[in-house]
C-alpha positions as CSV (number, residue, x, y, z in Angstrom):
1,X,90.8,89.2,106.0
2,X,93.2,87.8,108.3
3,X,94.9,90.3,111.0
4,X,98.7,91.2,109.6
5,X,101.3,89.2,111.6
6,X,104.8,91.3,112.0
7,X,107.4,89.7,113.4
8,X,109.4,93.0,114.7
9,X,112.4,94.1,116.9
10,X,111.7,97.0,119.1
11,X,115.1,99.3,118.5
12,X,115.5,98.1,115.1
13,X,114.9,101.5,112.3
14,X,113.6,99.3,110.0
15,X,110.7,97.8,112.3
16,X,110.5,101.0,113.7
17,X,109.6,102.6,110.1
18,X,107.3,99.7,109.5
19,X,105.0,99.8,112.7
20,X,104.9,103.4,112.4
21,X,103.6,102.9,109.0
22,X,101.1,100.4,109.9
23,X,99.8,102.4,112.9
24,X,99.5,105.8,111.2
25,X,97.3,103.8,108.4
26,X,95.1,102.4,111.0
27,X,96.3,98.5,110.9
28,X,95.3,96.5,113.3
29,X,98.2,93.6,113.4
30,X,99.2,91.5,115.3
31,X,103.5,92.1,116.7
32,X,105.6,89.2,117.9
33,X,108.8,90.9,119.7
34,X,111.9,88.6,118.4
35,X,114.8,88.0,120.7
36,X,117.3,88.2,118.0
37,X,119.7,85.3,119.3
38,X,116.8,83.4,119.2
39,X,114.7,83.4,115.9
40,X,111.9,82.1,115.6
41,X,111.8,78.9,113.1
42,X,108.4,80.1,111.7
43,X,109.8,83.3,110.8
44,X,113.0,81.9,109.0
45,X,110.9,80.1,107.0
46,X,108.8,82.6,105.8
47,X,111.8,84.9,105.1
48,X,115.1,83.0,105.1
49,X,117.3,86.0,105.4
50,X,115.9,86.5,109.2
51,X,115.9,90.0,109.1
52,X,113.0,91.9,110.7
53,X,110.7,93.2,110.1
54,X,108.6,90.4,108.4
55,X,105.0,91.1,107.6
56,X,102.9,87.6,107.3
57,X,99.0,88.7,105.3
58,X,98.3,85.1,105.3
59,X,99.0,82.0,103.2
60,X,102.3,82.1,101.4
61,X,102.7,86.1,101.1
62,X,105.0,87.7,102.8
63,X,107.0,90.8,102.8
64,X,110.0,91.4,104.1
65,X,111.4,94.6,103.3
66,X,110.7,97.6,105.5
67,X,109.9,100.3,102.3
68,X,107.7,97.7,100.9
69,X,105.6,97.2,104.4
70,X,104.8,100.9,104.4
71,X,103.5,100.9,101.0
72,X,101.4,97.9,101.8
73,X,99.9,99.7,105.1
74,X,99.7,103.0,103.6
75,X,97.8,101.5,99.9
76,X,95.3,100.1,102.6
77,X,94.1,103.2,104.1
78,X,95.7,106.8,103.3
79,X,93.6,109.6,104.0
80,X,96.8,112.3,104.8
81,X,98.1,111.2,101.2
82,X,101.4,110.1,103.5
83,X,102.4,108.1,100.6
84,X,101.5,110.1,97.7
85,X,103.9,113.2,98.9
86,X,106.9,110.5,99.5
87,X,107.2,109.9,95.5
88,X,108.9,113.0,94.7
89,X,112.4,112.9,93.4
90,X,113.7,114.5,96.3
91,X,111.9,112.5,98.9
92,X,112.9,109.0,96.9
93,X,116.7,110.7,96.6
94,X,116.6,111.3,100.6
95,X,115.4,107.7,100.9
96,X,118.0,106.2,99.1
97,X,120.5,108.1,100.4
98,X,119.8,107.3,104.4
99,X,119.0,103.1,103.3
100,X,122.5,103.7,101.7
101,X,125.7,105.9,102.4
102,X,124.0,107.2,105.7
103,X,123.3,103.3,107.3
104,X,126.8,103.1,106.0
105,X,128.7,105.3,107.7
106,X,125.9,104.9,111.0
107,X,127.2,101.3,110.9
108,X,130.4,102.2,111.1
109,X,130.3,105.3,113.5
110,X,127.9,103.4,116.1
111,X,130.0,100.0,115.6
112,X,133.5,100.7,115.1
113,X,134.8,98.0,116.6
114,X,133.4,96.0,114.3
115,X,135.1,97.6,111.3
116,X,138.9,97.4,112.3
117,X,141.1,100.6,111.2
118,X,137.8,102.7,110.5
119,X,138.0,106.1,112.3
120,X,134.4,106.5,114.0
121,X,134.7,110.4,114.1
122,X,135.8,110.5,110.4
123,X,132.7,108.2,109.7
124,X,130.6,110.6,111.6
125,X,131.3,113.6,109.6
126,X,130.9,112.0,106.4
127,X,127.6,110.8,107.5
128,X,126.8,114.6,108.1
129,X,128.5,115.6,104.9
130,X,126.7,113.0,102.7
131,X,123.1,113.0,104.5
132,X,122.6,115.5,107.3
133,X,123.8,118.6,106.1
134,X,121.6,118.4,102.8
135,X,118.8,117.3,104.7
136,X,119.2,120.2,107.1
137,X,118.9,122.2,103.9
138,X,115.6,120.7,103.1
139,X,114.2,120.9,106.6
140,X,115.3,124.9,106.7
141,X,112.8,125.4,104.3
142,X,109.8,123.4,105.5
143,X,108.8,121.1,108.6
144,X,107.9,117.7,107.6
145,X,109.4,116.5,104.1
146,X,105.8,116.2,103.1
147,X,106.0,119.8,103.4
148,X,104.3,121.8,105.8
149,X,102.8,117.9,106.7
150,X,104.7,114.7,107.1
151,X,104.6,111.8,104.8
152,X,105.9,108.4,104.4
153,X,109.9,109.8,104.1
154,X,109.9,111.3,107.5
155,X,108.9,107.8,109.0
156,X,111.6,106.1,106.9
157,X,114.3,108.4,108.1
158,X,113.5,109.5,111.2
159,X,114.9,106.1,113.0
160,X,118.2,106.3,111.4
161,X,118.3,110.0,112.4
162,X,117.2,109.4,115.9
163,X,119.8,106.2,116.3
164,X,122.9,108.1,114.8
165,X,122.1,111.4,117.1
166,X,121.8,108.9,120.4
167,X,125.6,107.4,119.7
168,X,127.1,110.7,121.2
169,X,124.1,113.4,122.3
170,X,126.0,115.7,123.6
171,X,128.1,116.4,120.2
172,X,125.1,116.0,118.4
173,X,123.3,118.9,120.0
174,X,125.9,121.1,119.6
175,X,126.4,120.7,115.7
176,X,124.9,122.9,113.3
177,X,121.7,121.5,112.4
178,X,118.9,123.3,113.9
179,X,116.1,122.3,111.7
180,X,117.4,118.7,111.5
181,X,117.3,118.8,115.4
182,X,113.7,120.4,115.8
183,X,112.5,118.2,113.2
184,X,114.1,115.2,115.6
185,X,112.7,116.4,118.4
186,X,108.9,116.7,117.0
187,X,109.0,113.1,115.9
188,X,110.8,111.9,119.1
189,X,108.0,113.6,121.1
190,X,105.3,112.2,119.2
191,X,102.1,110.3,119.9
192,X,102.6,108.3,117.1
193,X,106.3,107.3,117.9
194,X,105.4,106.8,121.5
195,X,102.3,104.2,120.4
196,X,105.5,102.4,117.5
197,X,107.8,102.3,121.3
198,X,104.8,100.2,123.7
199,X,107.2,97.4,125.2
200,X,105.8,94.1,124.3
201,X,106.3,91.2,125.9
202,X,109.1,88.9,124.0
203,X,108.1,85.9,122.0
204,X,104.3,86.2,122.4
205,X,101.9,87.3,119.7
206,X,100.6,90.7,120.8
207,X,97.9,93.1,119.6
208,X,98.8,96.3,118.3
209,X,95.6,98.3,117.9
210,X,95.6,101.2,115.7
């Protein structure tokens, strides 16, 4: 089988969930780092909506949708059942809520600018009203939303989490969120995370060894 080719951007959540995915599963693929003003032409026409990340298994398949990555790398090789314990209700509820109102309301709290009249503080607290309060209540009663182990949720979230806490740090360390902000932490401090973070050179093919 030929190596997995993902065409990735280092910051971006949803690359970030996807090579977290792959590594934990133990694929070895091969990561081209995009410069997002300059898109590659391959990659556009593979997936014409040039969004990363963009997972190329050879010949004409392709996927291109974060979610559907980690199910690919996890249904190759899934020893810790990551993605058995991320079917639940509640984990697939979490999950749609943070791909929806919570990148909303991120969106508009990191980029206000871009959304003229929008108040970024009244996003903010909406975003901890709609997503981060309720998953506070979740985290108060276990670690990882696997439960006392992570599973494929925590991977999915955690970059949206970790992005909307670095807008403003200081206010975010001083809300009341104490599991969400230990459960931060864990993930930020990881081995795994730090592995997903290796700076690649841009616009070169590079190994990422699982």
């Amino acid at each position: 089988m030929t190596a997995p080719m993902l065409y990735t951007f280092r910051r971006c959540p949803y690359a970030m969930r996807a090579r977290m995915a792959l590594l934990q599963s133990s694929v070895r693929f091969q990561a081209y780092e995009l410069v997002l003003s300059d898109k590659p032409a391959e990659m556009l026409l593979k997936s014409p909506k040039g969004t990363v990340p963009v997972l190329v298994l050879g010949g004409d398949h392709v996927i291109d949708e974060s979610w559907l990555i980690m199910e690919w790398a996890f249904a190759n090789h899934d020893e810790g059942l990551w993605w058995a314990r991320a079917q639940s209700q509640e984990n697939l509820g979490l999950l749609a809520l943070n791909d929806g109102v919570f990148k909303e309301k991120l969106d508009r709290y990191k980029y206000a600018n871009r959304y003229p009249g929008v108040s970024p503080s009244d996003e903010r607290e909406q975003a901890c009203d709609l997503f981060l309060r309720p998953l506070e209540l979740r985290l108060q009663d276990q670690a990882m939303l696997g439960g006392a182990v992570p599973c494929a949720t925590d991977l999915a979230i955690f970059p949206f989490v970790r992005q909307f806490a670095a807008v403003d740090s200081d206010w975010f360390s001083k809300q009341q969120l104490p599991a969400v902000q230990k459960w931060l932490a864990v993930w930020t401090g990881s081995e795994l995370f730090a592995r997903c973070m290796l700076r690649l050179p841009v616009r070169t093919w590079q190994w990422f060894d699982a």
